[in-house]
ROFI-731714 format. One record per residue (C-alpha): residue in three letters; x, y, z negated. Coordinates in steps of 0.1 Angstrom, whole numbers. Example, Ala and Ser with C-alpha at 12.3 -4.5 7.8 and 13.67 -1.06 7.14 Angstrom:
<sites>
{"ALA"; {123; -45; -78}};
{"SER"; {137; -11; -71}};
</sites>
This chain:
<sites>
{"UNK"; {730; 1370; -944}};
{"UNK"; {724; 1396; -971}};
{"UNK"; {730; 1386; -1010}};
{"UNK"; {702; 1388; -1031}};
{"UNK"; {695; 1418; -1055}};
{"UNK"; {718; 1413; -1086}};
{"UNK"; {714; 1430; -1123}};
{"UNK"; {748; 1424; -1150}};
{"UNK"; {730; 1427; -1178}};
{"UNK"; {751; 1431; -1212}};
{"UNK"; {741; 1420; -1243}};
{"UNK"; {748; 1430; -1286}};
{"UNK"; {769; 1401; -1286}};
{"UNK"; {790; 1418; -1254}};
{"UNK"; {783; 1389; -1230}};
{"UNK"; {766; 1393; -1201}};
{"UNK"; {734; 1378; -1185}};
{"UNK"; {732; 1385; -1145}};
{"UNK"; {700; 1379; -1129}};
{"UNK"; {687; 1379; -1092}};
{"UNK"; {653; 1397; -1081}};
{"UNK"; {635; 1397; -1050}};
{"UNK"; {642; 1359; -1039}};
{"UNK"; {604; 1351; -1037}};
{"UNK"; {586; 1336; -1022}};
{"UNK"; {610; 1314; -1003}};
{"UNK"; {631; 1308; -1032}};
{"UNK"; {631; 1311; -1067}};
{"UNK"; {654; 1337; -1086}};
{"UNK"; {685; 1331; -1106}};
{"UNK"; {704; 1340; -1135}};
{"UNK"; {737; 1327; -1152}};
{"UNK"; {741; 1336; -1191}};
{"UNK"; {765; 1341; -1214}};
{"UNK"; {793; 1352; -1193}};
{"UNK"; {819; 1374; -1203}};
{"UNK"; {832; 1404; -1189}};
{"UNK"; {862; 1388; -1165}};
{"UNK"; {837; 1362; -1152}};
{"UNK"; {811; 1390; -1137}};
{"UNK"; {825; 1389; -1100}};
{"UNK"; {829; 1353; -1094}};
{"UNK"; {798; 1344; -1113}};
{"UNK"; {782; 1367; -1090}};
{"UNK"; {798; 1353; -1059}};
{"UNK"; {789; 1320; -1072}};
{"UNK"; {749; 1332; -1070}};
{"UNK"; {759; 1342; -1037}};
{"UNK"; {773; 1310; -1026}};
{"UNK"; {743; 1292; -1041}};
{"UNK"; {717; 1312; -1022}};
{"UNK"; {737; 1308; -988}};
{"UNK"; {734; 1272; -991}};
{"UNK"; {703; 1270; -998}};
{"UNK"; {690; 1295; -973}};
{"UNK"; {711; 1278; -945}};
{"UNK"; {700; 1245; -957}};
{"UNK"; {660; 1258; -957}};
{"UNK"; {662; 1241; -992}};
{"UNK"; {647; 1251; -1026}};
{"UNK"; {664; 1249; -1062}};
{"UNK"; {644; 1233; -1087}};
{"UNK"; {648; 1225; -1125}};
{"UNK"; {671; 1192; -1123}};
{"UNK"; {687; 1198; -1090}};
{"UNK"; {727; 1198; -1084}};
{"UNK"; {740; 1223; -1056}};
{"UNK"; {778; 1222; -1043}};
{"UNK"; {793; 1251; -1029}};
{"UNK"; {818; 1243; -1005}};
{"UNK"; {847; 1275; -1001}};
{"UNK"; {875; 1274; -971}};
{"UNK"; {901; 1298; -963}};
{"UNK"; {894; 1302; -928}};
{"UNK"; {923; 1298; -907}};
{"UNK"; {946; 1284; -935}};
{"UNK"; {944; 1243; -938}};
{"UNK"; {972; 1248; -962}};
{"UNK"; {944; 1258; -984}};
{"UNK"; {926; 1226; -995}};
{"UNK"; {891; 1239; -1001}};
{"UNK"; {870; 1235; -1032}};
{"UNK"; {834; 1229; -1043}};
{"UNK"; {820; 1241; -1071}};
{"UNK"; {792; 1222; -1082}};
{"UNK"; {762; 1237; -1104}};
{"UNK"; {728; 1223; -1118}};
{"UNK"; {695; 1240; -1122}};
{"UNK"; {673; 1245; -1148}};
{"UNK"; {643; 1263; -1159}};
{"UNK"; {649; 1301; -1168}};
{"UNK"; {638; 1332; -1181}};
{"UNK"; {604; 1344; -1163}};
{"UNK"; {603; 1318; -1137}};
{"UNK"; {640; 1317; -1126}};
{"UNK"; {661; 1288; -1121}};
{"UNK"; {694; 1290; -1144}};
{"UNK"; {726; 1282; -1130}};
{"UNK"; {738; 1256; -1154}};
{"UNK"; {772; 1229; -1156}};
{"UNK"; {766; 1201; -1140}};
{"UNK"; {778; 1178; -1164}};
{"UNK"; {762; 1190; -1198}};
{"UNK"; {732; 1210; -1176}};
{"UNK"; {728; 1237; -1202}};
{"UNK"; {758; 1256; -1202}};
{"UNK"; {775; 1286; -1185}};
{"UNK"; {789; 1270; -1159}};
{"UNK"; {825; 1276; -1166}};
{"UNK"; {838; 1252; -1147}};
{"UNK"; {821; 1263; -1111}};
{"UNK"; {827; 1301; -1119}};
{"UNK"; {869; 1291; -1124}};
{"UNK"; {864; 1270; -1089}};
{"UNK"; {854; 1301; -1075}};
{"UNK"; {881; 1320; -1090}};
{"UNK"; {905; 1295; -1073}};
{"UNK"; {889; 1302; -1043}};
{"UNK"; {895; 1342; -1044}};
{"UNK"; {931; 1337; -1056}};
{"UNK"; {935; 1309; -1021}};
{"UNK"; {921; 1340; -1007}};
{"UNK"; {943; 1363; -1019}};
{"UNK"; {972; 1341; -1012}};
{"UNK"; {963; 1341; -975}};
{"UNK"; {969; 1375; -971}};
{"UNK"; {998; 1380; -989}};
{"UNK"; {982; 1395; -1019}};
{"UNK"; {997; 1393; -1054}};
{"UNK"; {967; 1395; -1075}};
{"UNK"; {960; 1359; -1069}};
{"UNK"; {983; 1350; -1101}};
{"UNK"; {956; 1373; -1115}};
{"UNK"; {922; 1352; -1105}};
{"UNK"; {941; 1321; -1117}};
{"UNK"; {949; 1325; -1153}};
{"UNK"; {912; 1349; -1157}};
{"UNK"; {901; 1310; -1141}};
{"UNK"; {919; 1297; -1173}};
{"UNK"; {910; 1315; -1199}};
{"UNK"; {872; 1309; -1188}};
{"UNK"; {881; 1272; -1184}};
{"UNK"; {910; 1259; -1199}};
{"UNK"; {895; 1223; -1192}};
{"UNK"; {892; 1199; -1218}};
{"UNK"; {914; 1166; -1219}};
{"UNK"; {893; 1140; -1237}};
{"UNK"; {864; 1145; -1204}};
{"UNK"; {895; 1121; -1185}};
{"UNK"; {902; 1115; -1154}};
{"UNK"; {880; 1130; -1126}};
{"UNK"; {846; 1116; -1117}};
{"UNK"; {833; 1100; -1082}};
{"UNK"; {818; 1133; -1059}};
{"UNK"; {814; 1133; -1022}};
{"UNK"; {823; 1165; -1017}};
{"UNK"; {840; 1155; -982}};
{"UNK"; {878; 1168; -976}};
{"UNK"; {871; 1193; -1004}};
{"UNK"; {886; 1196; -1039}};
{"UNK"; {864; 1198; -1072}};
{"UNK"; {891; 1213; -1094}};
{"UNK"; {886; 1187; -1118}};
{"UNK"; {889; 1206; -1155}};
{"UNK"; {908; 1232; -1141}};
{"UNK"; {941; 1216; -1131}};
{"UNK"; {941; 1228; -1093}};
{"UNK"; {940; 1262; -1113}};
{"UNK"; {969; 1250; -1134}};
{"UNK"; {992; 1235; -1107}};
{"UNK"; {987; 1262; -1087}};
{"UNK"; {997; 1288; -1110}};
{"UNK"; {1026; 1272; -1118}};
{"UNK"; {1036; 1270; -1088}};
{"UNK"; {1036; 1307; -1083}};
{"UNK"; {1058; 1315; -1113}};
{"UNK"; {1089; 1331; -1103}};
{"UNK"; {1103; 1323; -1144}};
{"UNK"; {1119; 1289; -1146}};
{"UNK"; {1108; 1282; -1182}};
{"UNK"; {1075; 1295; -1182}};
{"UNK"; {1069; 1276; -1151}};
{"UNK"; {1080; 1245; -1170}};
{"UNK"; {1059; 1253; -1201}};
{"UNK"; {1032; 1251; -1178}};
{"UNK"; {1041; 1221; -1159}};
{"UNK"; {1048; 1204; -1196}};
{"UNK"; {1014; 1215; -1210}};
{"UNK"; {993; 1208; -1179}};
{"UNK"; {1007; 1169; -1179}};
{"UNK"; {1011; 1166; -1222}};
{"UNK"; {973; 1178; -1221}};
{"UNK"; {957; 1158; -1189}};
{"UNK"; {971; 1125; -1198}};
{"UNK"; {953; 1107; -1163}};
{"UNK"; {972; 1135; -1142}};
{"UNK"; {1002; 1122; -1158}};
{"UNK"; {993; 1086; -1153}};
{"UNK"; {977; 1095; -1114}};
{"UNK"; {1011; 1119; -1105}};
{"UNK"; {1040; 1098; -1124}};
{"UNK"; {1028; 1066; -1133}};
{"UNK"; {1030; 1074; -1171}};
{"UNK"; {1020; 1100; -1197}};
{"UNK"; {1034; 1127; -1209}};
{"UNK"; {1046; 1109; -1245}};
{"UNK"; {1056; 1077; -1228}};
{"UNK"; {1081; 1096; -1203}};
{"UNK"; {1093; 1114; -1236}};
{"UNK"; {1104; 1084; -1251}};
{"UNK"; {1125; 1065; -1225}};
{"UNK"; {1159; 1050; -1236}};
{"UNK"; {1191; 1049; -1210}};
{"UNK"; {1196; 1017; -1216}};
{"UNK"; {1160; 1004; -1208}};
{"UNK"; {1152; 1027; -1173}};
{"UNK"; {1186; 1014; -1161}};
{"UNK"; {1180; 979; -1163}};
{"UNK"; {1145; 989; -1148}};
{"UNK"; {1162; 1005; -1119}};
{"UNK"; {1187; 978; -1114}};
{"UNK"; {1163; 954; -1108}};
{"UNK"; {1139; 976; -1089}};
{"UNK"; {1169; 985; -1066}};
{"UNK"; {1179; 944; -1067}};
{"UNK"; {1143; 936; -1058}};
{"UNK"; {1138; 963; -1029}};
{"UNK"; {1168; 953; -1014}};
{"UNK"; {1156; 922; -999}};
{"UNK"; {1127; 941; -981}};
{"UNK"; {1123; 933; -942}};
{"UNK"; {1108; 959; -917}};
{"UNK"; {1086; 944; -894}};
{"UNK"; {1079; 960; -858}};
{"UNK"; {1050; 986; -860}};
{"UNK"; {1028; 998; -834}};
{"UNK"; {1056; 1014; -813}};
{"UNK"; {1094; 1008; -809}};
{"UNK"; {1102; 1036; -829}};
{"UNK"; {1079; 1028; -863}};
{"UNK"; {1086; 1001; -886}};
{"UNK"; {1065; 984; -913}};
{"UNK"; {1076; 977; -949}};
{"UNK"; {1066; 975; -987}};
{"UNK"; {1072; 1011; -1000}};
{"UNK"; {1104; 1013; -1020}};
{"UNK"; {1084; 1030; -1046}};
{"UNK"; {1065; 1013; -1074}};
{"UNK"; {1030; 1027; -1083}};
{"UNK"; {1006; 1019; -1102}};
{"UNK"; {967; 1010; -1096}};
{"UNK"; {952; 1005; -1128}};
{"UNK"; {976; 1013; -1151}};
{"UNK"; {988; 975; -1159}};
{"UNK"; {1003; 962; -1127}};
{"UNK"; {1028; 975; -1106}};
{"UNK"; {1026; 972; -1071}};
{"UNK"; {1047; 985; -1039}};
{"UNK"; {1025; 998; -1009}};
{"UNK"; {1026; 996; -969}};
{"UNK"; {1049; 1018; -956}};
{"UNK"; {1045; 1029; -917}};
{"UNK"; {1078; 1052; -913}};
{"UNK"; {1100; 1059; -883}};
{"UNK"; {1131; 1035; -885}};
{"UNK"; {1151; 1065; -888}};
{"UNK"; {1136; 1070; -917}};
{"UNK"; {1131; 1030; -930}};
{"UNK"; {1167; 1029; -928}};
{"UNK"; {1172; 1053; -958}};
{"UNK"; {1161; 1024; -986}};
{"UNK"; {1169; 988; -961}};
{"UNK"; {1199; 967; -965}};
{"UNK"; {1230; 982; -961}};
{"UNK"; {1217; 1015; -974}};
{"UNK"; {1194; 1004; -999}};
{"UNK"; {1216; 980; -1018}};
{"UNK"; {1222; 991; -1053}};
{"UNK"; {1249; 1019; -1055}};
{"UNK"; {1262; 1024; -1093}};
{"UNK"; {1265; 1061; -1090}};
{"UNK"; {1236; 1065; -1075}};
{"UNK"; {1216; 1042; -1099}};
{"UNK"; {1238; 1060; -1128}};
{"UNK"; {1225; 1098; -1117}};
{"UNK"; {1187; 1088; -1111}};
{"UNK"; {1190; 1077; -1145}};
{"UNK"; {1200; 1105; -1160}};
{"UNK"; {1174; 1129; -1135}};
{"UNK"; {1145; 1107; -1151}};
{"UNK"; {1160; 1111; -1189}};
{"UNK"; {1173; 1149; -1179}};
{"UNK"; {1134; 1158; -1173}};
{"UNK"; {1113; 1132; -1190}};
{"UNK"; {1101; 1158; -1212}};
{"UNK"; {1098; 1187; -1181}};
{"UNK"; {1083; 1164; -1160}};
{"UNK"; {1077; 1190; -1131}};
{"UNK"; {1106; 1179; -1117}};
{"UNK"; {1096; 1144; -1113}};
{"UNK"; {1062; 1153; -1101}};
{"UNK"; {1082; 1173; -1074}};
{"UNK"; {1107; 1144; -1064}};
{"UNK"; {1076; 1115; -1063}};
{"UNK"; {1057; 1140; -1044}};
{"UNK"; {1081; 1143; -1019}};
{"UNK"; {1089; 1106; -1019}};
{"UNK"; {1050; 1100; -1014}};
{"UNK"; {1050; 1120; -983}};
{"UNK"; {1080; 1100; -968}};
{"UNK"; {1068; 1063; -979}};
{"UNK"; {1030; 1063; -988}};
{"UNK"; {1003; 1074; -973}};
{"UNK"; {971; 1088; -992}};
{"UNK"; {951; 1054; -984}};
{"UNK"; {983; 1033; -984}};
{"UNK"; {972; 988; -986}};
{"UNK"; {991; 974; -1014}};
{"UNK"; {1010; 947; -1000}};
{"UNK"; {1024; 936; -1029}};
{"UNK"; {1024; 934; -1068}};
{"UNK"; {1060; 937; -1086}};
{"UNK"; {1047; 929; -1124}};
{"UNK"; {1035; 949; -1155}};
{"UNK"; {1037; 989; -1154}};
{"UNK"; {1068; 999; -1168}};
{"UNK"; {1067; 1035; -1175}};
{"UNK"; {1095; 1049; -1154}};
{"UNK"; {1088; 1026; -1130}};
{"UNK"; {1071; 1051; -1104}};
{"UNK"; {1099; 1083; -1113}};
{"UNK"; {1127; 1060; -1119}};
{"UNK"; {1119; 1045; -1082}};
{"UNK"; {1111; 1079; -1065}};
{"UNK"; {1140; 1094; -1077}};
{"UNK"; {1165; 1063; -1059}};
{"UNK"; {1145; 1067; -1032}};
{"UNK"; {1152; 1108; -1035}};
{"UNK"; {1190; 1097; -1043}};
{"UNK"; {1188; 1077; -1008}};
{"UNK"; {1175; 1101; -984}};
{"UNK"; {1204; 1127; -995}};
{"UNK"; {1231; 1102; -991}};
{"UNK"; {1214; 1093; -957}};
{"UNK"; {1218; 1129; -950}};
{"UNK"; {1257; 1128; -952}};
{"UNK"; {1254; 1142; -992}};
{"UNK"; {1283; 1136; -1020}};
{"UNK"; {1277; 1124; -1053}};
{"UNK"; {1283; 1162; -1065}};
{"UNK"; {1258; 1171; -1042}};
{"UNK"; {1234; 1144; -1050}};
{"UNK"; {1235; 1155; -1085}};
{"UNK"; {1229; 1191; -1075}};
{"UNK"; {1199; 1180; -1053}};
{"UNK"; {1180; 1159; -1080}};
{"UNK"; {1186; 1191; -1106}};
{"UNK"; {1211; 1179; -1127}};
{"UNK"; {1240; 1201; -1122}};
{"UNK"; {1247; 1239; -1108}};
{"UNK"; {1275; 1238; -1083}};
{"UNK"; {1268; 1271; -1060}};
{"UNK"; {1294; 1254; -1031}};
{"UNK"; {1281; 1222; -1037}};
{"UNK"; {1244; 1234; -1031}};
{"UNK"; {1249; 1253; -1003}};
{"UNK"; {1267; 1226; -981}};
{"UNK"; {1238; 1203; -994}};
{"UNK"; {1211; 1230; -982}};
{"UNK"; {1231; 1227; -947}};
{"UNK"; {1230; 1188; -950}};
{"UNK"; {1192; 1188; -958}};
{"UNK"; {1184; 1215; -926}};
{"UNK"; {1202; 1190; -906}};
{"UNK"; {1180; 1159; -920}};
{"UNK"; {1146; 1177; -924}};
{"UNK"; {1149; 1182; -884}};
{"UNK"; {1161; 1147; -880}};
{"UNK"; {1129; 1135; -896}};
{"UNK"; {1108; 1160; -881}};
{"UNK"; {1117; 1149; -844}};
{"UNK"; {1117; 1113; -857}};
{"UNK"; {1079; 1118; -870}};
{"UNK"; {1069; 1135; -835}};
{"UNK"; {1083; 1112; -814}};
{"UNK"; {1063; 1083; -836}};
{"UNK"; {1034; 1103; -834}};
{"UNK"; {1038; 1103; -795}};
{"UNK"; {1043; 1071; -795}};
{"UNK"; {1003; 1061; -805}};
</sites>
């Protein structure tokens, strides 16, 4: 399908205006103002995208219509894909304006940075470095603004609507070879989006930062007292069990609750009774991982992430409610459950401690890494054969 006819057309101010021409009369022409000189390509990809949809669709933009533009990496579900969304207004000389969708009269800064997402997923794909590149131009368009909360309701399918940016922001960090600028980012992207913080770790940013010892241990000792007496029941095959996660989230921000769990026993048997009784070193150095990097708290995101994937699936029944949020609850719990798995892998104290970050031991780490080859194969036979087993 051929784009439409584009013009860049720059302004006294330096800005930009690009309009299309030669859209009638099956559609109307576009334009997107205001845009500064990084923006150009993906705001023109973004007319592009708009104009595909519509022409595949057979449908027509008018003044007061939303459009979302769906954008996959083909051949790379590792990708999630994204939608940038877009609202239409009248223009100059009988164009539609490409407008945000949420105060429909602005640039639309936040579709444009979803496109540039999309090139740097793009340019991640094929190996290509520049993707760093597409991401912080993304941000300086966008930086995202923290009192618009936490994302709203779109059907947008599988897709992603890089809500404020954050996708932008989480990905970037993630390809920063520097340890502390990847943790300034991490530290401004959860001090800044206070729901991310609350959706990813159960708390915000200033409430990690002002945990006592004293206080997360007694959590911990009675979340690890409490989990202990959890029973598996039999799942849908002999090799899957059912239990209460041993990790306690939060729905609403009040109540903490513990969700179904449907794990290979191999697996279960990481956080039941004998294994999951409390074990005072271990209690002692999750402690200190949650204090060590309450206030870097990309760390923790990394540790419940992982203990998400193990115990909680992304649509998980809460099966039952544990009391008020307390909040280290989620980290404090993750981490044990972290702690678990590594001594259910064969691992030392020293070598716990060097997996949850909190020491540098180069012998220690690289009889753990063995240790964790050995138990990341374990599970990943134990999850095949379960998923055989349906």
């Amino acid at each position: 399908m051929p784009a439409p006819n584009k013009t860049a057309l720059e302004r006294p101010d330096g800005l930009f205006d690009i309009i299309t021409t030669g859209l009638a009369p099956r559609q109307r022409d576009l334009e997107i103002l205001d845009l500064p000189r990084p923006a150009l390509e993906a705001a023109a990809k973004l007319i592009d995208s708009v104009h595909e949809v519509l022409t595949r669709t057979g449908g027509t933009l008018v003044p007061g219509q939303n459009v979302g533009v769906p954008q996959s990496v083909e051949g790379h579900p590792e990708h999630r894909a994204v939608c940038a969304l877009v609202h239409g207004i009248a223009g100059s000389d009988g164009r539609i304006r490409l407008v945000d969708i949420l105060d429909r009269k602005s640039t639309p800064r936040w579709a444009i940075s979803s496109v540039l997402l999309f090139r740097a997923k793009c340019r991640l794909a094929i190996g290509d470095a520049r993707a760093a590149d597409e991401l912080r131009t993304a941000l300086e368009l966008f930086p995202g603004d923290p009192a618009a909360g936490p994302p709203i309701p779109v059907d947008v399918g599988d897709a992603g609507i890089n809500w404020q940016n954050v996708e932008c922001r989480q990905l970037l960090a993630s390809l920063e070879q520097d340890d502390a600028r990847r943790a300034a980012l991490e530290n401004e992207t959860y001090t800044k989006f206070s729901w991310l913080a609350m959706e990813t770790l159960g708390a915000t940013a200033a409430e990690l930062a002002s945990l006592q010892s004293a206080d997360v241990h007694a959590l911990l000792t009675r979340i690890v007292t409490h989990n202990a007496a959890t029973k598996a029941q039999p799942g849908p095959t002999p090799t899957l069990r059912i239990l209460a996660s041993p990790m306690w989230s939060s729905i609403d921000g009040a109540t903490s609750v513990r969700r179904g769990s449907l794990v290979p026993a191999s697996i279960a048997a990481y956080v039941l009774a004998p294994a999951g009784r409390a074990t005072p070193w271990a209690v002692a150095a999750s402690v200190d991982c949650v204090l060590r990097f309450a206030r870097e708290p990309g760390r923790l995101v990394e540790i419940v992430n992982d203990a998400r994937e193990l115990f909680e699936g992304p649509e998980a029944p809460v099966l039952e409610e544990v009391g008020r949020r307390h909040p280290a609850a989620l980290v404090a719990s993750a981490v044990y459950t972290s702690a678990l798995r590594l001594i259910a892998g064969g691992a030392s104290e020293r070598e716990v401690r060097v997996g949850l970050g909190l020491i540098d031991d180069a012998a220690a780490s690289a009889s753990l890494r063995g240790k964790l080859d050995r138990l990341e194969q374990s599970e990943a036979n134990a999850q095949n054969t379960a998923i055989r087993g349906l």
